[in-house]
C-alpha positions in Angstrom: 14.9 -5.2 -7.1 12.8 -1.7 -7.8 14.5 0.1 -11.2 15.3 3.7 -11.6 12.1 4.6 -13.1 9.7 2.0 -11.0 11.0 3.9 -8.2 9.9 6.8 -9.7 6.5 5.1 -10.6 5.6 3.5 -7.2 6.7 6.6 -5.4 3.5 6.7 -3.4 3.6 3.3 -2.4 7.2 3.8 -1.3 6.2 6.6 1.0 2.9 4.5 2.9 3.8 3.5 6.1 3.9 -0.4 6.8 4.2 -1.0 3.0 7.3 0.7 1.8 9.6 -0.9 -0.8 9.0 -4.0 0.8 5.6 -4.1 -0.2 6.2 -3.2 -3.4 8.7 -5.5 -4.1 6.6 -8.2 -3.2 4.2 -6.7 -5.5 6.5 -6.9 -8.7 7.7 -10.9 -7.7 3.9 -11.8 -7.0 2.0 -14.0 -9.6 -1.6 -13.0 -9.9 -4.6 -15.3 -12.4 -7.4 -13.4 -13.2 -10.4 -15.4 -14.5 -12.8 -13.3 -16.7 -11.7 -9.8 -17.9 -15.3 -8.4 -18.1 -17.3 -6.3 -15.2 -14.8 -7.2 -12.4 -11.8 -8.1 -14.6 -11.6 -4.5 -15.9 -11.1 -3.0 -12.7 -9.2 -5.5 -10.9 -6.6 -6.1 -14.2 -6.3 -2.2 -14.1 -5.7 -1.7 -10.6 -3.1 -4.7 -10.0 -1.5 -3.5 -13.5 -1.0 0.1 -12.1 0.3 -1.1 -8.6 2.8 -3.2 -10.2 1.9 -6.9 -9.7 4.7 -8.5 -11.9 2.7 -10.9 -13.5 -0.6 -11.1 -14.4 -2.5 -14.2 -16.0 -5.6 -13.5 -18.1 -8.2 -16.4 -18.7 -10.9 -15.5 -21.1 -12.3 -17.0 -24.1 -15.0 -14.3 -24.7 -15.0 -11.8 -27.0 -16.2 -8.5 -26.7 -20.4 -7.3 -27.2 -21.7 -4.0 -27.4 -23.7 -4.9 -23.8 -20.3 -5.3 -22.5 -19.7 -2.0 -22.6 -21.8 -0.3 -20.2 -19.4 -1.3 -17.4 -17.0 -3.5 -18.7 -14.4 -0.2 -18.9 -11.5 -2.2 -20.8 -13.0 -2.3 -24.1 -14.0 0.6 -26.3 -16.7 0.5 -29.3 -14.7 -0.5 -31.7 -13.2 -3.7 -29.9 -16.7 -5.4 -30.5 -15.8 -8.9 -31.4 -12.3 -8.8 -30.3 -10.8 -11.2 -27.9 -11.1 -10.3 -24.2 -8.1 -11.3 -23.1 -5.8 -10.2 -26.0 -7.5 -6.5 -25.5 -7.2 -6.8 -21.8 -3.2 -7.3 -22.3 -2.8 -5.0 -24.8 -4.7 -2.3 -22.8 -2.5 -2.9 -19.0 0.6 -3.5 -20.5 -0.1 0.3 -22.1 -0.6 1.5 -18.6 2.1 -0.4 -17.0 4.9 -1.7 -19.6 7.7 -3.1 -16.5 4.6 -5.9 -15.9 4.2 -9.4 -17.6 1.2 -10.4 -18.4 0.3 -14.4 -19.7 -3.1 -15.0 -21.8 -5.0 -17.9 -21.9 -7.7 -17.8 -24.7 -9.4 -20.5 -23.2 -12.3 -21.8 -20.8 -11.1 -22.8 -17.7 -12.3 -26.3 -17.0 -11.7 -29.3 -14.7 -8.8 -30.7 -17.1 -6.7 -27.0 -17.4 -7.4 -25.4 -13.9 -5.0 -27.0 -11.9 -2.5 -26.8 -14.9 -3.0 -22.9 -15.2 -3.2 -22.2 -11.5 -0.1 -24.2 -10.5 1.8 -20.8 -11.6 0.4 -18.4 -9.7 0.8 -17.0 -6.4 -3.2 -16.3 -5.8 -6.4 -16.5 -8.1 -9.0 -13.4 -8.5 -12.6 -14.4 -9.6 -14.2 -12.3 -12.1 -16.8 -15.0 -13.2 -20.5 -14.6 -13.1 -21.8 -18.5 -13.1 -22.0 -20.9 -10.4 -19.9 -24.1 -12.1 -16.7 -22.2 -12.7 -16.9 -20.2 -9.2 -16.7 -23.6 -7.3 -14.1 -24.7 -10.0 -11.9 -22.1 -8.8 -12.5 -22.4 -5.6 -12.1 -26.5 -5.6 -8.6 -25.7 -7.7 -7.8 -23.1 -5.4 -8.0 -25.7 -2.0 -6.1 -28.4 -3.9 -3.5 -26.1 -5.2 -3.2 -24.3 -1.7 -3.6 -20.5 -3.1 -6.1 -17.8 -2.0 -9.4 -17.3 -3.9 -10.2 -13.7 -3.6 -14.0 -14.1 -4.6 -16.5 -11.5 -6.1 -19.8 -10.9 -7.3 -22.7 -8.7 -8.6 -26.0 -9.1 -9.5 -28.3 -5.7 -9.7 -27.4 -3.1 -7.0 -25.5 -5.8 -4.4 -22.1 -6.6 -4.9 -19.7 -9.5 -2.2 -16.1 -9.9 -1.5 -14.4 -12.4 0.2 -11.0 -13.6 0.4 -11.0 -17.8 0.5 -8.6 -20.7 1.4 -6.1 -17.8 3.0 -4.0 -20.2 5.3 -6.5 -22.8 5.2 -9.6 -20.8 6.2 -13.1 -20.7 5.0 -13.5 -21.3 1.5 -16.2 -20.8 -1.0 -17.9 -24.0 0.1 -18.4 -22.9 3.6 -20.3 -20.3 2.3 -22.1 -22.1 -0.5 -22.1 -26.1 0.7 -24.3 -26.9 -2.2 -25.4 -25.0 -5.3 -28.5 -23.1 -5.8 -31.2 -24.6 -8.0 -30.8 -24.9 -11.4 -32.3 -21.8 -12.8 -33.3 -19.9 -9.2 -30.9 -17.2 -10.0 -30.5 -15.1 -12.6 -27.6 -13.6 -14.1 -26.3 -10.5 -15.0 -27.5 -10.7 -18.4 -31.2 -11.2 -17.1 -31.3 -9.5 -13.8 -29.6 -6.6 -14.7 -26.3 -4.8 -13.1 -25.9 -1.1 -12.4 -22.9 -0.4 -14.8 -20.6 1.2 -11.6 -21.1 -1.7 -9.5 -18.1 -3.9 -11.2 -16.1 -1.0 -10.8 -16.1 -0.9 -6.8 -16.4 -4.4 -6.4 -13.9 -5.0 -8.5 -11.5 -2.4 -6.7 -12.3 -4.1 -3.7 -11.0 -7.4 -4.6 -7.8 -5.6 -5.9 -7.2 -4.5 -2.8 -8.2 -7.4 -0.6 -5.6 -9.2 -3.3 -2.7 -6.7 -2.8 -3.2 -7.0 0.9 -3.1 -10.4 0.6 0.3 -10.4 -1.9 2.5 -7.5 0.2 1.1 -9.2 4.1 -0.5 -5.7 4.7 -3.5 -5.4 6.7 -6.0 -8.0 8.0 -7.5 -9.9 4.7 -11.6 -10.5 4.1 -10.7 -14.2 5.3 -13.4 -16.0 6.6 -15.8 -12.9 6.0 -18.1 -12.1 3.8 -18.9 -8.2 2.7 -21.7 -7.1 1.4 -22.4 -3.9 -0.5 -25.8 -2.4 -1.5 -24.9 0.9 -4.0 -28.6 2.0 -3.3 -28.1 2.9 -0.1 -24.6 3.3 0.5 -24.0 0.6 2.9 -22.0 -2.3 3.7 -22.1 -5.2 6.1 -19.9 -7.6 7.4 -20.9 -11.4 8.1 -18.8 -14.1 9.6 -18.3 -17.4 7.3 -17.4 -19.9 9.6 -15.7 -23.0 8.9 -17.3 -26.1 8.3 -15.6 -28.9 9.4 -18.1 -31.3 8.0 -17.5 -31.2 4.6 -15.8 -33.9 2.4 -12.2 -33.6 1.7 -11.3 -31.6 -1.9 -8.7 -33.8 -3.5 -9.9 -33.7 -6.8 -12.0 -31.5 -9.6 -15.3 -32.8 -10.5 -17.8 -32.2 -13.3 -19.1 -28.6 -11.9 -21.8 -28.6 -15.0 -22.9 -31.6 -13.2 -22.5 -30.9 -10.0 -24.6 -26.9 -10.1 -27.1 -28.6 -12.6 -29.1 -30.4 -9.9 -30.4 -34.0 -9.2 -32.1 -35.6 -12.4 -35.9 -35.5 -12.7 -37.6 -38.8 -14.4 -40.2 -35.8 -15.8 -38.6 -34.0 -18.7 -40.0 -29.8 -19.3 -40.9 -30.3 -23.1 -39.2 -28.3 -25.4 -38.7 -27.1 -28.9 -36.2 -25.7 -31.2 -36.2 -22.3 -32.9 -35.9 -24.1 -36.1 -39.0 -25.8 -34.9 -40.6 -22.5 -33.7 -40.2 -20.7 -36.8 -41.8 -23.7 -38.7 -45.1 -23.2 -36.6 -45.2 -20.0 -37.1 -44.6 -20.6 -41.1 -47.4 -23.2 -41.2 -49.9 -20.8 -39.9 -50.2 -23.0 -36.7 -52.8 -22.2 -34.1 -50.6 -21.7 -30.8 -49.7 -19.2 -28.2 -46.3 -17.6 -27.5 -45.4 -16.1 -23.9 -42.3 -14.1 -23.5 -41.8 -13.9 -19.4 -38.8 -11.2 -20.2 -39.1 -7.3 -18.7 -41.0 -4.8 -21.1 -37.0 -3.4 -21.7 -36.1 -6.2 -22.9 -38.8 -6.6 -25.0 -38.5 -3.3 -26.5 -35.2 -4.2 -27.9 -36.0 -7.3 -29.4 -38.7 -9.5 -29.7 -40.7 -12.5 -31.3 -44.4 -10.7 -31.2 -45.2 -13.1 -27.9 -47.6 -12.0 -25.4 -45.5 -10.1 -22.8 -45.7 -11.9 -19.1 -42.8 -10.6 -17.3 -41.9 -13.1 -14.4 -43.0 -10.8 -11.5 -46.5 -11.2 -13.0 -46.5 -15.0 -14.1 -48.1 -16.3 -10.4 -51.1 -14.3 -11.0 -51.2 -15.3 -14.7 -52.4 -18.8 -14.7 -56.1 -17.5 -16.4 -53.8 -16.3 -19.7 -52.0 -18.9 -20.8 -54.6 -21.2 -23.1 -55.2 -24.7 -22.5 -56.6 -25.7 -25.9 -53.3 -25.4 -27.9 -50.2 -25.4 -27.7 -48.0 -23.0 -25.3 -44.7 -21.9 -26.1 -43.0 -19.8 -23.7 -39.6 -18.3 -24.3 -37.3 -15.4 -22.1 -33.6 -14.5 -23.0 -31.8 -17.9 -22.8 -34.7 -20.0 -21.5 -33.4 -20.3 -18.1 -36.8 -17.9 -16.7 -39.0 -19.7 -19.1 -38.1 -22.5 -17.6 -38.9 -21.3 -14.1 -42.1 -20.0 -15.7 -43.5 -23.7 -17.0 -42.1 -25.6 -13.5 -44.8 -23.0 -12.0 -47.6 -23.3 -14.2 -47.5 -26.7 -14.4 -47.5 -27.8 -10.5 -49.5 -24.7 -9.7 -52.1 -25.7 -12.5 -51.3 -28.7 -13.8 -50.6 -27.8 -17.8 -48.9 -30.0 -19.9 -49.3 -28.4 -23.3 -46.1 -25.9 -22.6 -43.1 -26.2 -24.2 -39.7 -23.9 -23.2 -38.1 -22.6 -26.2 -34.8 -23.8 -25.9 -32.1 -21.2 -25.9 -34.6 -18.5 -25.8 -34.8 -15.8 -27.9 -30.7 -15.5 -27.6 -30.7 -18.7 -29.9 -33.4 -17.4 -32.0 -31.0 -14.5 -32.8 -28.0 -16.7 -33.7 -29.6 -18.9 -35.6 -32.6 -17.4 -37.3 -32.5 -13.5 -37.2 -29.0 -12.2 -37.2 -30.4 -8.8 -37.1 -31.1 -9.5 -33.7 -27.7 -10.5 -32.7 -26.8 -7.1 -30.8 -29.4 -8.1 -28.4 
């Protein structure tokens, strides 16, 4: 039952035709997880907050980085370091005070997710890697709740609603993962700040249509939204009926890291880098990152950015020693595969972590980056 003043507070829900008090009512008894409380979090813990979802889970263990805050619309300037999800609750239970709201400082993993999940009525996916996304959606299938999916990567942004009464899931979409390393992230690729703001809003809705029975559901559809242009399409995701039975979580690090190789990319520490360059060695060092990036921070490497490396086989020397190095080492990486089957090098060596690791554990100045 609605009170006095969430009468008052829903009124223009109330008034909507086909939603009603019904619908809102089913709002405040509905159970809603929300993985990640970043880009897509923000909007979509907002929104449900505001429309008066009763309870809201929040599973983060992040806390918050001054990168974050270009679109991650939560968190303010001086929350930098603070937990994610304690913020996140603090901040919708200020806009909403009749809502619960659970926290789960935590990763979720193979051993919790089923655990967590069991509560809740659906499960919104505000995730940006390929492990946990198939985690949820694996969790999701076994547990028999909907998986209302999104993601953003640039200037494109998709929605889809999963598992909804035993249709498509996520693995329709995506049978197997990409390779290792073929996509970048957010964090490398870049994301338009607003983008996580309508996506997000999007998967709010798709959620509360989903939650009050209202209006036909992004199930077994995928939509895609390009903010360049101002357009969306619409593709079908049919179901597979091919695939093996879900009846139990898996190790996703294992499963989105790709078939074993018997040749191993060389590699060497930071620790290990900064003692070359203390020595005085005679070696060359590649960063493959974009000339931003390099701007902000940077290790004095010859700038290749990875839109250039297949025409710049005749700079990398093959008297020496090669190390080549991007944000985390996941482009690098790309980088060496190509030089070295396209040329056949073998004196390159990835810096492992990239120069994200060389900040933590070298040059703290550069930790902002």
């Amino acid at each position: 039952m609605l009170t006095t003043n969430e009468l008052a507070r829903y009124q223009r829900h109330l008034t909507l035709p086909g939603f009603g008090k019904a619908g809102q009512e089913k709002l405040k008894s509905a159970q809603v997880l929300v993985v990640g409380s970043g880009g897509l979090g923000s909007p979509v813990l907002l929104y449900l907050a505001a429309a008066g979802v009763g309870t809201i889970g929040i599973v983060d263990f992040d806390q918050v980085d001054e990168t974050n805050l270009q679109r991650q619309v939560l968190f303010r300037q001086q929350d930098i370091g603070i937990s994610k999800a304690i913020l996140a609750r603090q901040r919708i239970k200020e806009l909403n005070p009749y809502i619960n709201v659970e926290v789960y400082e935590e990763r979720l993993t193979s051993e919790n997710a089923l655990e967590i999940i069991e509560h809740y009525d659906l499960v919104i996916d505000g995730t940006d890697n390929f492990p946990t996304r198939y985690l949820i959606n694996d969790a999701c299938v076994i547990s028999d709740k909907p998986y209302i999916y999104g993601s953003i990567f640039r200037f494109e942004g998709q929605v889809a609603v999963f598992n909804y009464k035993g249709g498509a899931t996520y693995r329709d979409l995506y049978p197997e993962p990409p390779e290792p390393d073929s996509v970048p992230n957010c964090a490398e690729g870049g994301v338009i700040g607003v983008l996580p703001g309508i996506i997000g809003c999007m998967q709010a809705n798709e959620a509360i249509k989903v939650l009050t029975e209202t209006g036909q559901p992004l199930a077994g559809r995928l939509l895609i939204f390009d903010a360049l242009v101002m357009e969306t399409r619409t593709i079908s995701i049919p179901k597979n009926k091919n695939l093996p039975k879900i009846d139990k979580l898996i190790d996703y690090e294992e499963f989105c890291s790709g078939p074993q190789t018997t040749i191993k990319m060389k590699e060497i520490t930071v620790q290990e880098l900064k003692a070359m360059q203390d020595s005085g060695e005679n070696f060359q060092l590649l960063d493959v990152r974009e000339p931003h990036e390099y701007d902000i921070a940077n290790l004095n490497g010859e700038l290749i950015p990875m839109q250039q490396v297949p025409e710049a086989g005749d700079k990398i020397a093959r008297d020496k020693k090669v190390v080549v190095h991007c944000r985390s080492g996941a482009r690098s990486a790309q980088a060496i595969k190509f030089w070295e089957s396209k040329h056949g090098l073998d004196n390159l060596y990835n810096l492992k972590g990239g120069i994200l690791a060389w900040a933590r554990e070298i040059d703290p100045e550069m930790a902002q980056y």
